[in-house]
C-alpha positions, 0 to 999 in steps of 0.5 A, a space after each residue: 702738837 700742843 695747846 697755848 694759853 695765855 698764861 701770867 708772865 714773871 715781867 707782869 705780862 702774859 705768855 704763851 704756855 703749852 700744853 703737851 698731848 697726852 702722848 707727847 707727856 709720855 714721850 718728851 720726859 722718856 727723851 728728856 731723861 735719856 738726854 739730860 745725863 749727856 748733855 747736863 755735865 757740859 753746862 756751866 756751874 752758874 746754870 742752876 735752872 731745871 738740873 739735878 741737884 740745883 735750885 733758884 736758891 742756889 743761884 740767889 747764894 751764888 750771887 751773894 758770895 759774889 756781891 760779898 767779894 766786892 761785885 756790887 753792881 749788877 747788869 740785869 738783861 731781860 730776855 724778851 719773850 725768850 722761849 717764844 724765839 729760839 731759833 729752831 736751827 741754831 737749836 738743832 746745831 747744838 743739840 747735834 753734837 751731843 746726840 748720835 742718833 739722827 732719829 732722835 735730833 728728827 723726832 725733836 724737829 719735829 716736835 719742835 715744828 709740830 704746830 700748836 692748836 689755838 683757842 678755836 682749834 685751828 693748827 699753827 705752824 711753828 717755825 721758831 720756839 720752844 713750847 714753855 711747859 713742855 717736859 723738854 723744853 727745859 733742857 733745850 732752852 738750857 741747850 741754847 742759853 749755854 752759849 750765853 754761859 760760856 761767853 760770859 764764862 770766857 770774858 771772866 764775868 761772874 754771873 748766875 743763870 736761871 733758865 731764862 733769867 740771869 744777872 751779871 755781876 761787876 764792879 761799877 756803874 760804867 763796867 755794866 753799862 759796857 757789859 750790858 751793850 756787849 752781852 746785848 749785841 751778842 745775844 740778837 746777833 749770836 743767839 737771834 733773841 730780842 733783850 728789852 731795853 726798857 726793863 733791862 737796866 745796870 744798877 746797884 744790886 740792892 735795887 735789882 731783884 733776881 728770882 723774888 730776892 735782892 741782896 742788901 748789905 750782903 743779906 739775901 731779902 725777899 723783894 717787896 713786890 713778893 712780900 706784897 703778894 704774901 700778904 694780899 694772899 693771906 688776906 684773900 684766904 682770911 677774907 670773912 665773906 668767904 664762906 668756908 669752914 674755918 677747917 678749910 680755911 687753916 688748911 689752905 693757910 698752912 699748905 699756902 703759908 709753908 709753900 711760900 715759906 720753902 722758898 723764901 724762908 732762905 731770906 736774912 731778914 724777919 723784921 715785917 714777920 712779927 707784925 704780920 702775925 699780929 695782923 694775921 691772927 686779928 683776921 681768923 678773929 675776925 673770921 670767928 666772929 663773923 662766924 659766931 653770928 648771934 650776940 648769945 653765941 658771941 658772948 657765950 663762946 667769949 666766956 666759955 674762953 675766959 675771957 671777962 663776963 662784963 667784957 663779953 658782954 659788952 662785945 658781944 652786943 656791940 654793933 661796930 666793925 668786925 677788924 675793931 672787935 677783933 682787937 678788943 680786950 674779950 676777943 684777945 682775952 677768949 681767943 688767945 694766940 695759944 688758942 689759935 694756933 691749937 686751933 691750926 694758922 701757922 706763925 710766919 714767923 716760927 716758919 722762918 725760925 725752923 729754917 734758919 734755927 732747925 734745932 731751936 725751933 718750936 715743933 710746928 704742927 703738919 
């Protein structure tokens, strides 16, 4: 048994993750581990979601190489609510050939079926699914979209597969457009899972996004949207009406600013990383200013800085906006870029050169 709650979905909506007990989050990883060496080998090599020595990266890479050999259209299918609908019989099917003990395929049934508690602590059954955040269900849900991988591998399309988010890869609009009819009657018919039309579409790759990337011209970009969502949580972490220590504030930065930086930092493109640093560091001005309070503490903290007496002065006793002062010839003369990154904000930019340039980048501090 486990516990649901809603949780936020990749297409913007919610779904249902579940929360395993304390027993099962002893037992599912001790079956997951004796299984996956079994069972991994017999995957697909364009099945790159939850395996050893795999990554998202891999399989936006995989992608590129095909779009650079002339597959410039991609069909992209959305699976509806697919861990939610797998069916437990055609699951169980499949795991048996590769499991011979007939203990372990009823232990995995009745995980399956063992029901989930809802928010009033009322029990459900469960006929269909598989629990999304189980330490199994990776491997099952890969179990079950494998069937997916080999017919497509049988047709000879070339494709790249997440655990439930792929893209197929073809020459023309009309090409994809028969793809996605087909590989969709398959799927509802074979499989028993439901694609929603309305966010699947056949479009030139550039227009389509694929784990948080697009492919444009051959290079590997982060999507707007993902982008968008960098910069609205650097903001929330900037945000003057917080109040926290600027400490606590640049360490969130920096954990925030590295993690999204690991995964994204495979992009090809930098240009909007410049102008983000600008703006990131006007904010921690901002953040100190507001911090400094008093006219006295301001000028005096200006001035101990270098910048200019007068100039300090005269900001310091200024009533207008703290975004305007934070770009004023004192605070940008006190509060240098050098300053602040001794003082600990990373640069976005220097994050994306230590990817990509390893040995001409600048030692960046932990």
């Amino acid at each position: 048994m486990d516990r649901r709650p809603p949780s936020p979905a990749r297409s913007g909506g919610t779904g249902q993750l579940g929360i395993p007990t304390v027993l099962d989050r002893l037992i599912q990883p001790a079956i997951a581990q004796a299984l996956t060496p079994i069972i991994d080998p017999t995957f697909s090599e364009s099945s790159h979601g939850f395996r050893p020595g795999r990554s998202a990266h891999d399989a936006v890479r995989k992608v590129q190489v095909y779009v650079k050999a002339g597959f410039t259209y991609a069909v992209d299918a959305d699976l509806s609510k697919c861990f939610a609908r797998v069916s437990h019989d055609l699951l169980m099917a499949r795991l048996s050939p590769h499991i011979d003990d007939k203990r372990v395929l009823r232990l995995i049934g009745r995980y399956l079926r063992a029901g989930v508690a809802d928010e009033h602590g009322a029990i459900q059954p469960t006929s269909v699914g598989v629990p999304q955040g189980g330490p199994l269900s990776p491997l099952l849900t890969n179990v079950m979209l494998d069937d997916l991988d080999k017919e497509l591998e049988r047709r000879g399309h070339r494709f790249a597969r997440y655990a439930d988010d792929f893209i197929i890869l073809v020459k023309s609009q009309r090409s994809g457009e028969r793809v996605l009819a087909s590989i969709t009657r398959f799927l509802t018919q074979q499989l028993k899972l439901a694609v929603n039309e309305a966010k699947s579409q056949v479009a030139p790759v550039s227009e389509c996004s694929f784990l948080g990337f697009t492919i444009i011209r051959g290079k590997i970009r982060w999507t707007d949207p993902s982008f968008r969502e960098f910069r609205r949580r650097l903001k929330r972490y900037t945000a003057r009406s917080w109040g926290v220590s600027m400490d606590h504030r640049f360490g969130c930065l920096r954990r925030y600013m590295r993690g999204w930086m690991n995964y994204y930092g495979i992009s090809e493109y930098c240009r909007p990383l410049l102008d983000l640093d600008g703006w990131l560091r006007r904010r921690v001005r901002m953040c100190y200013w507001k911090q400094w309070r008093r006219c006295r503490t301001r000028v005096g903290h200006l001035i101990r800085l270098g910048a200019p007496t007068k100039h300090a002065f005269t900001c310091g006793s200024s009533r207008k906006a703290y975004w305007h002062l934070a770009r004023t010839l004192s605070t940008q003369r006190g509060m240098t870029d050098r300053w602040l990154a001794d003082k600990g904000p990373l640069s976005v930019r220097e994050l994306w050169i230590a990817v990509h340039y390893p040995d001409d980048a600048r030692p960046v501090d932990q």
